[in-house]
N, C-alpha and C positions, 0 to 999 in steps of 0.2 A: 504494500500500500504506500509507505513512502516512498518507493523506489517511484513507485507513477505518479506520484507528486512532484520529485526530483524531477522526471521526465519532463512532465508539464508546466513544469515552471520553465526546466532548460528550455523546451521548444516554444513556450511564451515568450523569452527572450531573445532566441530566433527569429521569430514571428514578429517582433516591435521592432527588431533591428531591419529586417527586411521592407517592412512598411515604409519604415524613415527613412531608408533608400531611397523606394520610389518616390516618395513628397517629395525629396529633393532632385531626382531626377526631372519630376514634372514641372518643378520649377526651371530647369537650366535652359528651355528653348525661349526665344522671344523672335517672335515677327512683327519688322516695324513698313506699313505697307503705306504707298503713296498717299492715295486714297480708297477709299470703298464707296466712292459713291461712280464708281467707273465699273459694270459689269466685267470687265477682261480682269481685273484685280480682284473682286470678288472671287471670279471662279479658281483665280490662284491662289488667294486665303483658303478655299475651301478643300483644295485639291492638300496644299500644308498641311489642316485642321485634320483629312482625313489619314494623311500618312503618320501624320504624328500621334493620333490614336492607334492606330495599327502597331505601331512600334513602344508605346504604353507611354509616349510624354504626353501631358495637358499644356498644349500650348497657347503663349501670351499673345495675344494679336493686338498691336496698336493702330490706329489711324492717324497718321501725317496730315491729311486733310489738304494734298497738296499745297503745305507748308513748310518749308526747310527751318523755320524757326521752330515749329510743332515736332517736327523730325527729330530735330536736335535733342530738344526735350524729351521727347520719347525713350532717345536712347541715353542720354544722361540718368531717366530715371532708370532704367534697365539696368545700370551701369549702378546703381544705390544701392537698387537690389541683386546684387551678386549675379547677374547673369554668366550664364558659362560658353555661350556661342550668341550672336543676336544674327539675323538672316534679315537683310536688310531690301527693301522693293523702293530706288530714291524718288527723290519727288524731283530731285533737279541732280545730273552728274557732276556738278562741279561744287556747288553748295554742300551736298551728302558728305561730302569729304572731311568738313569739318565735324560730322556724326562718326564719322569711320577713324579720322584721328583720337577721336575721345576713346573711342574704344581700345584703339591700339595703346593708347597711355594705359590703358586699364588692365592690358593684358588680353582682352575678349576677342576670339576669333569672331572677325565676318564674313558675313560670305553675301554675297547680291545676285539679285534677281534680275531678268529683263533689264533691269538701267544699271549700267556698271560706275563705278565712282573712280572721277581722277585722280581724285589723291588718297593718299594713306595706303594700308597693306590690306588686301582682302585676301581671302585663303583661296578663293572657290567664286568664281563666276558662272552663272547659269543661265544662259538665255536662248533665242534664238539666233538663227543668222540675218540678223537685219537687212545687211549691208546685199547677201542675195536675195533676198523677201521683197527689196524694192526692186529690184532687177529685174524679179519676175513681173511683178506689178507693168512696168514700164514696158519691157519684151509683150506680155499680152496686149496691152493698148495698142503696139506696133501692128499686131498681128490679126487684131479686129480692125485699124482703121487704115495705117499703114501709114509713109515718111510721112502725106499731108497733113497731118494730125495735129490737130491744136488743143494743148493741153494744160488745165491749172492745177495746180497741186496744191495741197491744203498741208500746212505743216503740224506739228506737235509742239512740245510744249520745245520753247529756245532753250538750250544748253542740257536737254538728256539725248544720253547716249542713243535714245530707240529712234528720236524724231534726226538728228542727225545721221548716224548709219542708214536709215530706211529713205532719209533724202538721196544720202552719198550714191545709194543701189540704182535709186529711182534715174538719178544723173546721167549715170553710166549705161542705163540703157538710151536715154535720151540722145545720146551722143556718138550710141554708135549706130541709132537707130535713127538719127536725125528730123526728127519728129520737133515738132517746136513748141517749147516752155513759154507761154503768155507770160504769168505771173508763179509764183511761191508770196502765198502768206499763212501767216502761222495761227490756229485756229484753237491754238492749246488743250489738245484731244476731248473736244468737250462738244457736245452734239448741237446746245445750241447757239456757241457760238461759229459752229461751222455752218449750220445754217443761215445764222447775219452774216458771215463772211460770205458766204456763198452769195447772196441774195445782192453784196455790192457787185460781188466779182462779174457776175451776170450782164449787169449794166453797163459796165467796164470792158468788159470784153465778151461782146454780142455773139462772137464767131467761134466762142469754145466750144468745143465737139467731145472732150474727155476731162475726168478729174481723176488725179490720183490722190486720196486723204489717207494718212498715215496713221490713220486708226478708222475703227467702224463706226464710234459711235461722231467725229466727224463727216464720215463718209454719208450716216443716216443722215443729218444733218443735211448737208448738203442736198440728198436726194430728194428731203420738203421742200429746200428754196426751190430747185430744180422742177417741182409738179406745181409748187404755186406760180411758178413762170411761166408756166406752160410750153418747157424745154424738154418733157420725156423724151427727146432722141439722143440726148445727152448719156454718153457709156461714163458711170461711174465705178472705181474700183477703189476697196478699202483695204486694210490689216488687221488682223487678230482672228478672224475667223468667232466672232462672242457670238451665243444663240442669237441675237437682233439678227446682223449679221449674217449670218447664214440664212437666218428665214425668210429676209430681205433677196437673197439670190434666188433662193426657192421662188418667190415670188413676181423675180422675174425687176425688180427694182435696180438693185446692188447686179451687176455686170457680173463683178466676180468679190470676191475676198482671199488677201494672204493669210492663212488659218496658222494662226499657232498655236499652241498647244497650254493654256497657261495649266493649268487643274496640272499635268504633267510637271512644269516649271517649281510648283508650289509642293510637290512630292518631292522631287529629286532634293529642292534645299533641303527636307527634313531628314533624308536619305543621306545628304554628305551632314549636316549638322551631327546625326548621329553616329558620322564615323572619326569624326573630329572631337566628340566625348570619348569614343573611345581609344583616340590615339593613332587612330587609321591613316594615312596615306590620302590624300585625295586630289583630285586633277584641278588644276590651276583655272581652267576654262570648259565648260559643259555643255557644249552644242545640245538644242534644240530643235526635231526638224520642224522645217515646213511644208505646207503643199498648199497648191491650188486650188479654189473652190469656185467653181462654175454650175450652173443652172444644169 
């Protein structure tokens, strides 16, 4: 009878030490995301939320609120509360830097998502290939309209990595495909100011025949100024592939969409986050594919 009290006690203390593990495990992730009021970030919060269950962390998810000041914060508090990896989605590539430096003073591995940061030391970049994502964008416009083609392009937010690369891709097909660039202006991936961008751009340049926007939910955007203009012959093509997005092709709106993968994007960070607890090896850079989505 003592003996299985001895037992039970030993394996109670087993049992407490093991629990306080996990709490402390569950605390070590933290995701700090641009914003969530953006479906494509959404569905890479969610894609995280579920790998990080799978693998038994309770992960912190903050809102940036596409603010680099909020960011900051975000991750300074991260950094109070002992975080042991923080997985970083920026809101701007060159400002995040000053969130990725704090970290590094702190000791905290990062690692970034889709927007990569200029400064400071990340462990692990995770995104797409932008830089071919816009290429393709560009290469199909060729290939529905062809050199005549006149084209506006709606950018992202100034100074992230996604709206720059997915410009740079978009260029290079323009260029070898000689098709010609009306305007670039920047719509800062927001639906409805690509819609009021769109609705000047119209007036402006009567003779445009294509848009490439550098995210969907500018792309959708654009597609209302486009039907309240009474322009439907206008071929639009967007990025990210987000359900809007796609259901917009299906129906025949959206031309086409560069689909990438976020839900994917938001697993693999919890995937090296968790090899970097444990000490693991992991690759400096982590392609992403993309593909094509057409009607």
């Amino acid at each position: 009878m003592k003996l299985k009290k001895i037992i039970t006690t030993v394996s109670g203390v087993v049992l407490s030490f093991t629990l306080a593990c996990q709490t402390l495990a569950k605390e070590n992730m933290v995701l700090v995301v641009s914003t969530l009021n953006n479906p494509f970030f959404v569905t890479l919060k969610d894609g995280a939320v579920k790998k990080a269950n799978e693998l038994g962390y309770d992960l912190v998810v903050l809102d940036s609120q596409n603010n680099p000041a909020k960011e900051l914060a975000n991750v300074e508090d991260t950094i109070v509360k002992n975080a042991k990896v923080i997985l970083i989605n920026p809101t701007d590539s060159e400002a995040v830097g000053n969130a990725v430096l704090a970290a590094n003073k702190a000791g905290i591995p990062v690692i970034t998502l889709d927007r990569a940061s200029i400064k400071g030391k990340v462990i692990s970049h995770i995104a797409s290939d932008n830089i071919a994502g816009g290429k393709m964008a560009g290469d199909f416009i060729f290939e529905k309209l062809g050199a005549t083609a006149k084209v506006i392009q709606l950018q992202g937010i100034v100074g992230t990595s996604a709206s720059r690369e997915r410009g740079e891709g978009f260029i290079k097909s323009q260029q070898q495909n000689n098709f010609t660039l009306l305007t670039a202006q920047p719509a800062d991936f927001d639906r409805a100011k690509g819609m009021n961008v769109m609705q000047n751009l119209l007036s402006a340049y009567p003779s445009v025949e294509a848009v490439f926007a550098e995210n969907d939910e500018m792309a959708l955007g654009a597609v209302r100024a486009i039907k309240t203009a009474g322009r439907e012959d206008i071929l639009v093509v967007g990025f990210d592939g987000t359900d809007d997005g796609i259901k917009s092709v299906e129906k025949g709106k959206l031309a086409a969409t560069v689909a990438q993968q976020p839900e994917k994007i938001g697993a693999i960070g919890i995937e090296v986050a968790d090899k970097v607890l444990k000490g693991e090896k992991v690759d400096e850079k982590i392609p992403v594919e993309l593909k094509l989505i057409t009607k």
